[in-house]
Every structure is written in structure tokens, then in C-alpha cells.
PDB file of N, CA, C and O in Angstrom, chain B, residues numbered from 101:
ATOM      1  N   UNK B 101       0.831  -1.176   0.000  1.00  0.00           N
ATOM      2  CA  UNK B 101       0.000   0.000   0.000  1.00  0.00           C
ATOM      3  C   UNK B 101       0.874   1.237   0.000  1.00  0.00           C
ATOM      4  O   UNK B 101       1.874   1.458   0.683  1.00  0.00           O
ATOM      5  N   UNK B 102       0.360   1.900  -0.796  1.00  0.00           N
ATOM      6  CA  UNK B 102       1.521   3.342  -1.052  1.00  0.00           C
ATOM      7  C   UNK B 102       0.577   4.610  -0.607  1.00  0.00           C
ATOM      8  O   UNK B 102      -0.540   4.799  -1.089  1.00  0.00           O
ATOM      9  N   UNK B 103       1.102   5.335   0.248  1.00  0.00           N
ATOM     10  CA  UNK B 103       0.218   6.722   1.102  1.00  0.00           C
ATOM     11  C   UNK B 103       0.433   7.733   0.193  1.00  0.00           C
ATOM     12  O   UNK B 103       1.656   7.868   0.192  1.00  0.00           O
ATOM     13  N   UNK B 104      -0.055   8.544  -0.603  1.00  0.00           N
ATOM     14  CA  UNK B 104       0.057   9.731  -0.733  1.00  0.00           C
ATOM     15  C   UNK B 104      -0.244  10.483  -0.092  1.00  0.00           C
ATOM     16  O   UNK B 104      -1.134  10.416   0.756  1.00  0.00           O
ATOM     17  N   UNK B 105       0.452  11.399  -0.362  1.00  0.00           N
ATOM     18  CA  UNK B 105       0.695  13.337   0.757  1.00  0.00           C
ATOM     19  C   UNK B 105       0.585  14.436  -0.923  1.00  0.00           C
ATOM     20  O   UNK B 105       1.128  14.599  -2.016  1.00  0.00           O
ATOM     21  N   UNK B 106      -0.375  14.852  -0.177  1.00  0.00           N
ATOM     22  CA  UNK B 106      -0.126  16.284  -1.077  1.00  0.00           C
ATOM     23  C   UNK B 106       0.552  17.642   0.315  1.00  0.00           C
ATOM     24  O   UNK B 106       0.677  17.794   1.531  1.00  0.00           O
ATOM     25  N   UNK B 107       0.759  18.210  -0.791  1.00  0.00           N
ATOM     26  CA  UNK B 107       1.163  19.332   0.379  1.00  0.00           C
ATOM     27  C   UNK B 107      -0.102  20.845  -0.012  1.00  0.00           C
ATOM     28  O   UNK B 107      -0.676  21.388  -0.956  1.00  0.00           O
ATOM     29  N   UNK B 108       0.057  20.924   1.482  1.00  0.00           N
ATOM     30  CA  UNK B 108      -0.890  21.245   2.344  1.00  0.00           C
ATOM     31  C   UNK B 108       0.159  23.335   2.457  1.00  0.00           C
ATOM     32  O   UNK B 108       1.117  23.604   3.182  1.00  0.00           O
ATOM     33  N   UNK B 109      -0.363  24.028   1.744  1.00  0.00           N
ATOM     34  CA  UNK B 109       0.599  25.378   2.055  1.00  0.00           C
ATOM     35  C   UNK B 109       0.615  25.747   3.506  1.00  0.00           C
ATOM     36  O   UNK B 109      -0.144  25.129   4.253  1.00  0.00           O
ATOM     37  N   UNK B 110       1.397  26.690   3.996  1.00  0.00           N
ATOM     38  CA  UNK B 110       1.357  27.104   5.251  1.00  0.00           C
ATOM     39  C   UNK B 110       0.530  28.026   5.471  1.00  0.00           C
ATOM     40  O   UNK B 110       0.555  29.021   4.747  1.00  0.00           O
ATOM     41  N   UNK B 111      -0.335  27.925   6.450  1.00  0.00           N
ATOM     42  CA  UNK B 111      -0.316  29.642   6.885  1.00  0.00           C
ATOM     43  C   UNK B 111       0.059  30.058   7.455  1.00  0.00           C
ATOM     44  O   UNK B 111       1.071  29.574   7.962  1.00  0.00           O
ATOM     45  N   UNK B 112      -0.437  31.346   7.879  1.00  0.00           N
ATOM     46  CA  UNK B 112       0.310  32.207   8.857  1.00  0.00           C
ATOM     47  C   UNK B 112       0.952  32.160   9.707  1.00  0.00           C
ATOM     48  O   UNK B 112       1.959  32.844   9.891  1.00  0.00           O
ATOM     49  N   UNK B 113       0.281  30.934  10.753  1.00  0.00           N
ATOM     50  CA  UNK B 113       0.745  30.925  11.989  1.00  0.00           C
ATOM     51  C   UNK B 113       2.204  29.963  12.156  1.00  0.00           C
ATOM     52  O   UNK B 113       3.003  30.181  13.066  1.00  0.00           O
ATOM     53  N   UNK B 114       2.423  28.761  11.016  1.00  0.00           N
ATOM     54  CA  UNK B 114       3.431  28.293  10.507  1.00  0.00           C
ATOM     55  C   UNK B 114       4.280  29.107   9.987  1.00  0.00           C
ATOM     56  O   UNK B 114       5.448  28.936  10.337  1.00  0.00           O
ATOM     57  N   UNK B 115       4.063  29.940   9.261  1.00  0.00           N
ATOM     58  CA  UNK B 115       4.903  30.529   8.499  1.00  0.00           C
ATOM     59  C   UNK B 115       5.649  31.563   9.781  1.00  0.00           C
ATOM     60  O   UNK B 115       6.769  32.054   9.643  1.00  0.00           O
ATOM     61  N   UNK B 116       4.805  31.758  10.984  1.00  0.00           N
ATOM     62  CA  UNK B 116       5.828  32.734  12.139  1.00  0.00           C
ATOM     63  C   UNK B 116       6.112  31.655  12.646  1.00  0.00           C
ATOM     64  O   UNK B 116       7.327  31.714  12.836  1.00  0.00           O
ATOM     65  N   UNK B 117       5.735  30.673  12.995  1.00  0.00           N
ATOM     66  CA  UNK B 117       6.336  30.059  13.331  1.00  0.00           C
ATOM     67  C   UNK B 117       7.719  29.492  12.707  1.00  0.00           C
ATOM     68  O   UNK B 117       8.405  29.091  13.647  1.00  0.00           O
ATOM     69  N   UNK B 118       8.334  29.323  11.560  1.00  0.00           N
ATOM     70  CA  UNK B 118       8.997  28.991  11.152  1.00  0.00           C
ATOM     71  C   UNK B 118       9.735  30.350  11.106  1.00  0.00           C
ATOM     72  O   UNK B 118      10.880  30.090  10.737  1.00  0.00           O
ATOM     73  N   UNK B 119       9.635  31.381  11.264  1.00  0.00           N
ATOM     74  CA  UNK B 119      10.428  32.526  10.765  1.00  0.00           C
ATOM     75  C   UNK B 119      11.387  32.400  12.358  1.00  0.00           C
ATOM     76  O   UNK B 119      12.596  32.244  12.529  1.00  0.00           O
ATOM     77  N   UNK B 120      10.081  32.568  13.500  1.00  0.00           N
ATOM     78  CA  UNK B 120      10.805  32.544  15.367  1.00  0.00           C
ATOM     79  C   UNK B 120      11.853  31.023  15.219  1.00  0.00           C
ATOM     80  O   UNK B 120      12.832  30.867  15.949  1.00  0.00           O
ATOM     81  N   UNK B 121      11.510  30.182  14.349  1.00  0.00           N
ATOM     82  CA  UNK B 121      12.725  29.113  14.623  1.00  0.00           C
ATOM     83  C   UNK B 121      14.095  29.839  14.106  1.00  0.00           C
ATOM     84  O   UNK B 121      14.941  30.300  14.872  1.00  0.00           O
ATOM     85  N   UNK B 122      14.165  29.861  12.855  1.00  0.00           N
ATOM     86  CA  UNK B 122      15.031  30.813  11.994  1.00  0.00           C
ATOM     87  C   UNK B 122      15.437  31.911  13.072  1.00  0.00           C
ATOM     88  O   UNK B 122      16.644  32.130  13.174  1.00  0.00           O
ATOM     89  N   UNK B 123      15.010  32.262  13.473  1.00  0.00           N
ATOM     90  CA  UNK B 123      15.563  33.762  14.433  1.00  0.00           C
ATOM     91  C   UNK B 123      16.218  33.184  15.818  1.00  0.00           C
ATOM     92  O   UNK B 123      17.111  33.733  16.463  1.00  0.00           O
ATOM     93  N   UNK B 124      15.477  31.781  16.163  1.00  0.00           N
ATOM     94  CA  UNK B 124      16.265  30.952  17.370  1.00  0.00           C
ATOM     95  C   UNK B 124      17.656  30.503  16.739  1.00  0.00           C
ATOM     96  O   UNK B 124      18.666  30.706  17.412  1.00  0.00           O
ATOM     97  N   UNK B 125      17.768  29.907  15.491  1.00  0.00           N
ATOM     98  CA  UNK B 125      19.011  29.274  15.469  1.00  0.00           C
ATOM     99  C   UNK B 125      19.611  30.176  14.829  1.00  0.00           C
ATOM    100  O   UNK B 125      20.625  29.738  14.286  1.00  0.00           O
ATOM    101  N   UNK B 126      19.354  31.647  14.595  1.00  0.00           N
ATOM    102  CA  UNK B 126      20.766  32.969  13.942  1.00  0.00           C
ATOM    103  C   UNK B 126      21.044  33.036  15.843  1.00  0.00           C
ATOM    104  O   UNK B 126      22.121  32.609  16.258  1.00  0.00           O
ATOM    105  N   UNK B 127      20.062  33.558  16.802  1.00  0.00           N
ATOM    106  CA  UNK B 127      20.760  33.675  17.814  1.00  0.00           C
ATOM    107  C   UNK B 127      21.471  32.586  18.454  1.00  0.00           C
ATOM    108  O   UNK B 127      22.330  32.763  19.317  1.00  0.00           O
ATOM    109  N   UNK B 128      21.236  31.872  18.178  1.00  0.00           N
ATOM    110  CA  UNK B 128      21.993  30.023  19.262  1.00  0.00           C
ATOM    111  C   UNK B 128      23.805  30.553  18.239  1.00  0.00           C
ATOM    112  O   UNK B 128      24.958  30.712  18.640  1.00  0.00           O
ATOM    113  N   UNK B 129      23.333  30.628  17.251  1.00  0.00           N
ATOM    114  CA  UNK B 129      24.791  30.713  15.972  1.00  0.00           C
ATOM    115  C   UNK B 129      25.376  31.616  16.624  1.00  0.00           C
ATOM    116  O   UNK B 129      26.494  31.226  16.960  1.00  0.00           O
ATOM    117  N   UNK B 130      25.083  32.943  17.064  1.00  0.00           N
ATOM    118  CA  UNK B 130      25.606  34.313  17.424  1.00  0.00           C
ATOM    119  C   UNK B 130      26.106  33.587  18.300  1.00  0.00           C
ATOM    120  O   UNK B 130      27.267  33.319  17.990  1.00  0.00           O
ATOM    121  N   UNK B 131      25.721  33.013  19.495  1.00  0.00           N
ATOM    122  CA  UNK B 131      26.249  32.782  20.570  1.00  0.00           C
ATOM    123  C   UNK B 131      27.151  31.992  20.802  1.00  0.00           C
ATOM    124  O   UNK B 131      27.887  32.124  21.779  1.00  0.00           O
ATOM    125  N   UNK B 132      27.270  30.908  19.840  1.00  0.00           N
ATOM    126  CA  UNK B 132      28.376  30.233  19.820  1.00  0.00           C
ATOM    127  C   UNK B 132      29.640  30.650  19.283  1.00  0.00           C
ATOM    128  O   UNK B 132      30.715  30.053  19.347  1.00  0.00           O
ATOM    129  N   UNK B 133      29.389  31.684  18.780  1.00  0.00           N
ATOM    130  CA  UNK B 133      30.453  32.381  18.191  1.00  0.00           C
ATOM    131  C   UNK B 133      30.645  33.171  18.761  1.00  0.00           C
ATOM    132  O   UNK B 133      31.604  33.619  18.133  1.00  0.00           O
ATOM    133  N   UNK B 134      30.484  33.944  19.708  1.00  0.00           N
ATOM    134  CA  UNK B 134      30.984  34.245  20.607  1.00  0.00           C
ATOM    135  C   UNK B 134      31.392  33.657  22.149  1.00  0.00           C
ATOM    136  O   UNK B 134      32.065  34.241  22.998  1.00  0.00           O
ATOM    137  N   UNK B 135      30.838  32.464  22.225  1.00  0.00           N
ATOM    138  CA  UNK B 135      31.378  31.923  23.389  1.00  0.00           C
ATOM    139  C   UNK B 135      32.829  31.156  22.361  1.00  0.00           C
ATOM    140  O   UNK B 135      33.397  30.592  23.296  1.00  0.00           O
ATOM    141  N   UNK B 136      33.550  30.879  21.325  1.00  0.00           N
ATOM    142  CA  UNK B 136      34.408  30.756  20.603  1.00  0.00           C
ATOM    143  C   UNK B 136      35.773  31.916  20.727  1.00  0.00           C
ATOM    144  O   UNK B 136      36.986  31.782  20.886  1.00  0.00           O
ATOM    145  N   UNK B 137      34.870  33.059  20.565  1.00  0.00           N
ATOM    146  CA  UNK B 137      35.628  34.086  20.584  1.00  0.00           C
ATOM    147  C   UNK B 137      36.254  34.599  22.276  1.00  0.00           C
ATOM    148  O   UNK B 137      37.305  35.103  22.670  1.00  0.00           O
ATOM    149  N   UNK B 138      35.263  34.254  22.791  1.00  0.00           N
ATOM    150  CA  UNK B 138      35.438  34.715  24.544  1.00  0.00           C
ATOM    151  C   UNK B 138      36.633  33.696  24.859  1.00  0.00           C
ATOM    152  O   UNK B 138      37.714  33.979  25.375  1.00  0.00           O
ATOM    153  N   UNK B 139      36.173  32.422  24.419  1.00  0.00           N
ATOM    154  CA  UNK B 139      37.108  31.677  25.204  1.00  0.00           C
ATOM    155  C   UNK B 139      38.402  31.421  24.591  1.00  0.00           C
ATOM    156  O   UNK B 139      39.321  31.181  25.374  1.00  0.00           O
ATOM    157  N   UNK B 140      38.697  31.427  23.135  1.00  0.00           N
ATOM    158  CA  UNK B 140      39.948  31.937  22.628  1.00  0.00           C
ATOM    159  C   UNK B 140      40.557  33.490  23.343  1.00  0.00           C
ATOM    160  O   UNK B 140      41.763  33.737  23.371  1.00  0.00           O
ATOM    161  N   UNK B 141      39.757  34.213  23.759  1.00  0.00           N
ATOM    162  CA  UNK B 141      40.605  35.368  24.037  1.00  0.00           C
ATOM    163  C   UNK B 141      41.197  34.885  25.582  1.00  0.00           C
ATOM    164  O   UNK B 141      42.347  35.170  25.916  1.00  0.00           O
ATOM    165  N   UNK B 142      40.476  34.291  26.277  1.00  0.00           N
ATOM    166  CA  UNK B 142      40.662  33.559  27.682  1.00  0.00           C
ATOM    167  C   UNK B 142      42.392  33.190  27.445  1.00  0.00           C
ATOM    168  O   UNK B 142      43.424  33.754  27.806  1.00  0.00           O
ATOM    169  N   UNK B 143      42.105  31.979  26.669  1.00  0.00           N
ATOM    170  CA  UNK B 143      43.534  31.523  26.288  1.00  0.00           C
ATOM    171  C   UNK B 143      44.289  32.100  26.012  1.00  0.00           C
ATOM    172  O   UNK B 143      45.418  31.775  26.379  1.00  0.00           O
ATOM    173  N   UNK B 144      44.148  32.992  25.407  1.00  0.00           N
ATOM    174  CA  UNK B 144      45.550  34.186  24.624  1.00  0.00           C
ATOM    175  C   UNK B 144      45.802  34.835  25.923  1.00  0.00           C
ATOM    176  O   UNK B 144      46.917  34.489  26.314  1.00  0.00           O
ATOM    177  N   UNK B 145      45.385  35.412  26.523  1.00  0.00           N
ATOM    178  CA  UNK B 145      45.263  36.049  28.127  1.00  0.00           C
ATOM    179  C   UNK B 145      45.961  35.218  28.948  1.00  0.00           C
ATOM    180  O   UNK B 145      46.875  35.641  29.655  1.00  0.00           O
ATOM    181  N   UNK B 146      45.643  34.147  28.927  1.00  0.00           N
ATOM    182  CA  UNK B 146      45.780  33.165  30.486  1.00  0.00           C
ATOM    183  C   UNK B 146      47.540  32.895  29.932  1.00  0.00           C
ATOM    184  O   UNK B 146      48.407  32.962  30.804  1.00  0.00           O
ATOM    185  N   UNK B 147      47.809  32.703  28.988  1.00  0.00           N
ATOM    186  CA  UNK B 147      48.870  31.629  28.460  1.00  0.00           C
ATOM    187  C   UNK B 147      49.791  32.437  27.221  1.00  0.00           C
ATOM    188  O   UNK B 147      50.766  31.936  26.661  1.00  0.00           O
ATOM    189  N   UNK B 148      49.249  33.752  26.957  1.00  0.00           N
ATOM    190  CA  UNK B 148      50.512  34.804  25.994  1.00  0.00           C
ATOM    191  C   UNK B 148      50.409  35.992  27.454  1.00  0.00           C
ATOM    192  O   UNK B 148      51.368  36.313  28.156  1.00  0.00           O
ATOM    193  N   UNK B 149      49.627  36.255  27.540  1.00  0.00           N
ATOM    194  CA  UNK B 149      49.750  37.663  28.667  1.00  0.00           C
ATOM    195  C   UNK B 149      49.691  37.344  29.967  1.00  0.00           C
ATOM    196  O   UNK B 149      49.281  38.265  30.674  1.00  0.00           O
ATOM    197  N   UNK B 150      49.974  36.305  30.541  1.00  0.00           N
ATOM    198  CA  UNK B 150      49.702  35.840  32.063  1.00  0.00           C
ATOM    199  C   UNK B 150      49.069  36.508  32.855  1.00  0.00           C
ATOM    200  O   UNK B 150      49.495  36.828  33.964  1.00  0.00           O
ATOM    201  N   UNK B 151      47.527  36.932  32.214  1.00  0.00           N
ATOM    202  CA  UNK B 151      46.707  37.465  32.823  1.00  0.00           C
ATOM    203  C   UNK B 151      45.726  37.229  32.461  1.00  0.00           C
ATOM    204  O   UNK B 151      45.572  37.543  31.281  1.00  0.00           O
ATOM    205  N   UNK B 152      44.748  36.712  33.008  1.00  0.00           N
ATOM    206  CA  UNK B 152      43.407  36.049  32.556  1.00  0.00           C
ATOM    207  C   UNK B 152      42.250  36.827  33.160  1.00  0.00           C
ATOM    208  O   UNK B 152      41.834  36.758  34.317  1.00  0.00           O
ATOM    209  N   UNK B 153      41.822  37.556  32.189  1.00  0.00           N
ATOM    210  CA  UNK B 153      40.774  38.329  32.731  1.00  0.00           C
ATOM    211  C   UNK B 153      39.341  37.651  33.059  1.00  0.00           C
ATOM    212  O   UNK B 153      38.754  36.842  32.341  1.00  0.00           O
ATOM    213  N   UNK B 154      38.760  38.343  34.746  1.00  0.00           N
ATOM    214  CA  UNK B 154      38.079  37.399  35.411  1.00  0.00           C
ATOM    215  C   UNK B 154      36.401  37.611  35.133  1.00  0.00           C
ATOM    216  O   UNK B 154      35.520  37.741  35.983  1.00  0.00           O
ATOM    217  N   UNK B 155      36.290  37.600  33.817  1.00  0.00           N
ATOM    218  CA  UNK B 155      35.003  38.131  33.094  1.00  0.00           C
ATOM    219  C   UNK B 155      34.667  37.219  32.206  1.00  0.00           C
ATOM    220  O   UNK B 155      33.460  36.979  32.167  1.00  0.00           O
ATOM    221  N   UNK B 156      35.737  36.288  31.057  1.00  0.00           N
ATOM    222  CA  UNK B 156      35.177  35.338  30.666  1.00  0.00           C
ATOM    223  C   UNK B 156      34.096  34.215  31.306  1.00  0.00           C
ATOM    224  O   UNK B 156      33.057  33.983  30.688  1.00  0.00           O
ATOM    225  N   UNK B 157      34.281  33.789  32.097  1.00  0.00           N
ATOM    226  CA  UNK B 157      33.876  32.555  32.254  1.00  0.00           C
ATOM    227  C   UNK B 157      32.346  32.568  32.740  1.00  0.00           C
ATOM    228  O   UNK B 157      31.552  31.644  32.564  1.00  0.00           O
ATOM    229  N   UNK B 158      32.105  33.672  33.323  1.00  0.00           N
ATOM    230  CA  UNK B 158      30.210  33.847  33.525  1.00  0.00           C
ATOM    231  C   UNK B 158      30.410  34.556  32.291  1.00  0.00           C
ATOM    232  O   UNK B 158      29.293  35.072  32.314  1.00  0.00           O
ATOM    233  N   UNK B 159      31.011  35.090  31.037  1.00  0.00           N
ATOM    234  CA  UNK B 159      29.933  35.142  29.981  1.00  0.00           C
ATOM    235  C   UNK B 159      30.338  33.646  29.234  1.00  0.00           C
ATOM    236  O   UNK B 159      29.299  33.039  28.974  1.00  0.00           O
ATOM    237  N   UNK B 160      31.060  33.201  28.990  1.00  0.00           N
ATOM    238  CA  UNK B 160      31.224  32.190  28.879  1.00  0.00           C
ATOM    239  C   UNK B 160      29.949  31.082  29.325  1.00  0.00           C
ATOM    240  O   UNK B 160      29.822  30.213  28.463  1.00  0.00           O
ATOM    241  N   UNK B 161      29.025  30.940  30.436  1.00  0.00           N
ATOM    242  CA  UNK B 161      28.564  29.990  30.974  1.00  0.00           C
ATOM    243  C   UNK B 161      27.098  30.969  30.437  1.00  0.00           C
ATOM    244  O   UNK B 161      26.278  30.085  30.187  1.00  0.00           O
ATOM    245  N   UNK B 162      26.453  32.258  30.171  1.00  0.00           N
ATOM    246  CA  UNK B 162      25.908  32.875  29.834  1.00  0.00           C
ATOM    247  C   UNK B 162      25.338  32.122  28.156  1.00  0.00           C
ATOM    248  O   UNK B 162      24.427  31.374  27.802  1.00  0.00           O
ATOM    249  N   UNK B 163      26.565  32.893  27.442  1.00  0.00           N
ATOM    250  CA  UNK B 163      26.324  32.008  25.677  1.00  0.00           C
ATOM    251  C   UNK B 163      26.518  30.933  25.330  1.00  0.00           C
ATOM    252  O   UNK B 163      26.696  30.624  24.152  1.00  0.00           O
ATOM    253  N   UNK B 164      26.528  29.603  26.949  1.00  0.00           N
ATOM    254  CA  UNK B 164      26.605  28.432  26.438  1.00  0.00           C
ATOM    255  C   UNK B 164      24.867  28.102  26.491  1.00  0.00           C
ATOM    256  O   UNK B 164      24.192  27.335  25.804  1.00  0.00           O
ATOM    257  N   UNK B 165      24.424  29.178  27.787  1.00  0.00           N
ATOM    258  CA  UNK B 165      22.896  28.485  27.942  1.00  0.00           C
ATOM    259  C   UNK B 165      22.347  28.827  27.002  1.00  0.00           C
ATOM    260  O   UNK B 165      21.542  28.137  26.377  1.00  0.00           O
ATOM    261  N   UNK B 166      22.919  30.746  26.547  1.00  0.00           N
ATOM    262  CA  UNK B 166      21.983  31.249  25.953  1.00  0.00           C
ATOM    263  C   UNK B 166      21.637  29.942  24.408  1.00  0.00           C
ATOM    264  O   UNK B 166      20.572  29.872  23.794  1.00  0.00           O
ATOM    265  N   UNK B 167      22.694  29.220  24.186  1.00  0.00           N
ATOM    266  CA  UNK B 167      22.862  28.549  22.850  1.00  0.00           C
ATOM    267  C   UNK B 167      22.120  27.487  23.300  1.00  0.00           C
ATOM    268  O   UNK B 167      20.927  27.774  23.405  1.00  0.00           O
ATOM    269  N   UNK B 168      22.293  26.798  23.484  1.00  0.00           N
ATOM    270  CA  UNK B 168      21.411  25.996  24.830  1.00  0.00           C
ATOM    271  C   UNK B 168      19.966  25.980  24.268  1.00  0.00           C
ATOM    272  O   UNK B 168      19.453  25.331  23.356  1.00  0.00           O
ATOM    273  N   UNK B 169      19.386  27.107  25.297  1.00  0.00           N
ATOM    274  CA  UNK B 169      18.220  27.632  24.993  1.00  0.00           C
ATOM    275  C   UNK B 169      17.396  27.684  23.734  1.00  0.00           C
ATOM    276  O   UNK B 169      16.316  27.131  23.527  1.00  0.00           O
ATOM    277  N   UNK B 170      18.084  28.429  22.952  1.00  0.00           N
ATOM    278  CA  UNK B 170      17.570  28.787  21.941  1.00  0.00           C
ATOM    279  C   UNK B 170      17.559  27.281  20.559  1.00  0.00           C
ATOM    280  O   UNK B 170      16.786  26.954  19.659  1.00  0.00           O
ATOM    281  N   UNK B 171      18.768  26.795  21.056  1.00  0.00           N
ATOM    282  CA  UNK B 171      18.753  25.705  19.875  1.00  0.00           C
ATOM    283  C   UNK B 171      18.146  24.494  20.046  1.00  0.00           C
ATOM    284  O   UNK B 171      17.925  23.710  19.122  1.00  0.00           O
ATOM    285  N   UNK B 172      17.807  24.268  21.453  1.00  0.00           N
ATOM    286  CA  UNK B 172      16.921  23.291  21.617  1.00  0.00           C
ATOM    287  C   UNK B 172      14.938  23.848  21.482  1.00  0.00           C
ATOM    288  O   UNK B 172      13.961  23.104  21.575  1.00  0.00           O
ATOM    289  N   UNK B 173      14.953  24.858  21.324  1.00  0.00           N
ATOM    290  CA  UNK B 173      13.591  25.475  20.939  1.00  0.00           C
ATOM    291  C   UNK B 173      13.503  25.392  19.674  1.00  0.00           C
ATOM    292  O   UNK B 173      12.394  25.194  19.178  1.00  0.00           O
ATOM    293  N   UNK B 174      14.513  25.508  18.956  1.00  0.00           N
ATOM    294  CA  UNK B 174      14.670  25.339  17.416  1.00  0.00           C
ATOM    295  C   UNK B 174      14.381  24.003  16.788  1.00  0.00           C
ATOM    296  O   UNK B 174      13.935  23.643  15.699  1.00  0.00           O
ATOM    297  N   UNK B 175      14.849  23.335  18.002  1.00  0.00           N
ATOM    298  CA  UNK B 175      15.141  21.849  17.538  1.00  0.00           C
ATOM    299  C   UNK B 175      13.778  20.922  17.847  1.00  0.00           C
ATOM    300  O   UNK B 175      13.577  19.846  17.283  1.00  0.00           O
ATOM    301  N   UNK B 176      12.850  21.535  18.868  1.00  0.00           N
ATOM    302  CA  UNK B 176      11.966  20.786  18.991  1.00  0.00           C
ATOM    303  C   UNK B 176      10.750  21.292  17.769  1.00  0.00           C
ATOM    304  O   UNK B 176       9.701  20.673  17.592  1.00  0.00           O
ATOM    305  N   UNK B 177      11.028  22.151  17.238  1.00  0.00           N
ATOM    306  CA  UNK B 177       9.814  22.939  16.190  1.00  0.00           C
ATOM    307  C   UNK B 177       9.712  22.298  15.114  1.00  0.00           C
ATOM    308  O   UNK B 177       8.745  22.313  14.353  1.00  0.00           O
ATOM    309  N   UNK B 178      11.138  21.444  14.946  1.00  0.00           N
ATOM    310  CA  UNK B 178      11.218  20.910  13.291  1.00  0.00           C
ATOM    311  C   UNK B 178      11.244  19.444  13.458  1.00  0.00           C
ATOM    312  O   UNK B 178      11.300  18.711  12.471  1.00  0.00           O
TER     313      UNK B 178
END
């Protein structure tokens, strides 16, 4: 037995909905790229300048949830 599917267009409320996923995973992206960037600068600090500035690591623990957050909201939509 073979099922056919036609497709069915979106409306509206799909279509925001799909836009708020899209806008969850540019921010989850932002954030990982900057928890990338935070924690490379950590290293250059801790281990070229023997000084490790004491600000990474709560933002660090910040854009891991914020990524976290957002990409598992993304992830349950699709």
C-alpha cells in the first residue's frame, strides 16, 4: 500500500512560526560564536599575557545556555 501526501501550504501561523525558529538558530549561531571568541581570548590572556581576565567565564557559561536555549527550541519545532 503506497500513502500519498499532497502538500498542504502554510499559513500564517506556521509561516511565524517557522520565521521565530530561523531567528532561534541565527541567535543560538551568534552565541556560539561568541562563546568561541570569549574563550579563545581567555587563552591568549591566560597563556601569551599571564593574565586572565576574570570576566570570561560567567559570559562564557551565559552564551553556552543562551545557545542551549535557543537551539533546543529550534530543535523541537522541526
Amino acid at each position: 500500500m503506497t500513502e500519498t501526501t499532497t502538500s498542504v501550504p502554510a499559513g500564517p501561523a506556521q509561516r511565524a512560526l517557522d520565521r521565530l525558529a530561523g531567528i532561534a538558530i541565527a541567535i543560538a549561531s551568534c552565541a556560539l560564536i561568541g562563546l568561541v571568541l570569549v574563550q579563545g581570548w581567555q587563552v591568549f590572556t591566560r597563556y601569551v599575557l599571564n593574565d586572565s581576565p576574570s570576566w570570561t567565564e560567567p559570559v562564557t557559561l551565559l552564551l553556552l545556555a543562551t545557545a542551549m536555549s535557543f537551539g533546543a527550541a529550534a530543535g523541537v519545532h522541526t
